[in-house]
N, C-alpha and C positions, 0 to 999 in steps of 0.2 A: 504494500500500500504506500502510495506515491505520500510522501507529507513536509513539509516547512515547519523546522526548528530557530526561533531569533534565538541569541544571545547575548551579551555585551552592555544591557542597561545596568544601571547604577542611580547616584545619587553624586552631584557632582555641583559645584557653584559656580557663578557667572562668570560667562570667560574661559573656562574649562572645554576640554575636547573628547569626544569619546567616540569608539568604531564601535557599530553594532555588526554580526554577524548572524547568515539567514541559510543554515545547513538544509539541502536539500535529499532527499531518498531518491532512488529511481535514477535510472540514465534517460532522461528524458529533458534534464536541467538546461542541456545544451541549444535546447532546441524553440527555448520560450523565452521570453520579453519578462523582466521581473520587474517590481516596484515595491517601494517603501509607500505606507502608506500613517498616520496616525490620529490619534484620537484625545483631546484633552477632555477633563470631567463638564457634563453639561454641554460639549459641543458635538460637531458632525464629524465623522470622519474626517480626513481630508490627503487630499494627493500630497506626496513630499518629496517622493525622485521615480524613476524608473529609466530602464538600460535597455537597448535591444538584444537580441538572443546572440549576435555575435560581441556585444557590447561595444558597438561604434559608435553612439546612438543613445547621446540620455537628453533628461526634461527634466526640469527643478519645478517643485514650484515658488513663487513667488519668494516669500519671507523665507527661503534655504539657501536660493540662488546665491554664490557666493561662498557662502560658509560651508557647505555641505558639499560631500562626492560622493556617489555611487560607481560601482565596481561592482564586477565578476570576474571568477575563475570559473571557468568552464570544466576545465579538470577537474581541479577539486567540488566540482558542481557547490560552488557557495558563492551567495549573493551580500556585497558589506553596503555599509553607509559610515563616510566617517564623517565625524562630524565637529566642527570647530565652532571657535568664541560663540560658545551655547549659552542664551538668555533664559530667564523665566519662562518666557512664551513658548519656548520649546518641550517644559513640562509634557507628556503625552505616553499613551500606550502606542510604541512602536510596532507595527505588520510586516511583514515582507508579504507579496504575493505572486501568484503565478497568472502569466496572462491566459485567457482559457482557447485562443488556439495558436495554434506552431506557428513558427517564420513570420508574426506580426510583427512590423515595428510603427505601423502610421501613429504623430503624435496622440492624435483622437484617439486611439485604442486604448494608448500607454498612460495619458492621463486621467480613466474614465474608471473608477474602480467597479463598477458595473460589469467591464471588462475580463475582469479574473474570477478568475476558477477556483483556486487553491489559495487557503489563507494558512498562515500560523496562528501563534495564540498570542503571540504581541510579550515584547518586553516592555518594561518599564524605564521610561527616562526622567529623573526629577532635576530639576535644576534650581537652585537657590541663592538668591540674589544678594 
C-alpha cells in the first residue's frame, strides 16, 4: 500500500530554519508531481510548494516564495521542503501530497489541492516569535 510519511517539524523561533521530509512507499514516487501543502488552526488548507515528477518544475505560493524550496530525490523516492527565516504565520500542520495522475506538471494541477490523491498525516510546525 502506496502511503506518504512527513517528518522534520518541531518547535522553533523567529528567524529559525527547518527541512521537512515526505518519505514515500511504492516505486511509483518517480512518476508524480508532489506538493507541500498546510493548514493553520481555524483556517483552510492552503497551497505552499509543489515540484514536477522530474523536479524541473516548482510553484511557491505567495507568502513562501523566497524563503522556502522544495526538492526531490527521485531515488530515494523523498519529497523535502526546506524552509528559512520562518515567522509566526508559518505556524501550520505541514502535508506533503501526491498528484492523483502521472506525468502532470501544468501549474493548474500542481496548485489545486483538489488535484491529489495521496495525503500524509501532516507534521507539525510551530514557530515562536
Amino acid at each position: 500500500q502506496e502511503q506518504l510519511v512527513e517528518s522534520g517539524g518541531g518547535v522553533v523561533q523567529a528567524g529559525d530554519s527547518l527541512r521537512l521530509s515526505c518519505a514515500a512507499s511504492g516505486r511509483t514516487f518517480r512518476n508524480y508531481a508532489m506538493g507541500w501543502f498546510r493548514q493553520a488552526p481555524g483556517k483552510e488548507r492552503e497551497f505552499v510548494a509543489a515540484i514536477s515528477y522530474l523536479g524541473g518544475v516548482t510553484y511557491y505560493g505567495r507568502s513562501v516564495k523566497g524563503r522556502f524550496t522544495i526538492s526531490r530525490d527521485n531515488a530515494e523516492s523523498t519529497l523535502y521542503l526546506q524552509m528559512n527565516n520562518l515567522t509566526p504565520e508559518d505556524t501550520a500542520l505541514y502535508y506533503c501530497a501526491r498528484l492523483g495522475n502521472a506525468h502532470y506538471s501544468g501549474e493548474y494541477y500542481l496548485r489545486n489541492q483538489n488535484k491529489y490523491s495521496l495525503w500524509g498525516q501532516g507534521t507539525q510546525v510551530t514557530v515562536s516569535s
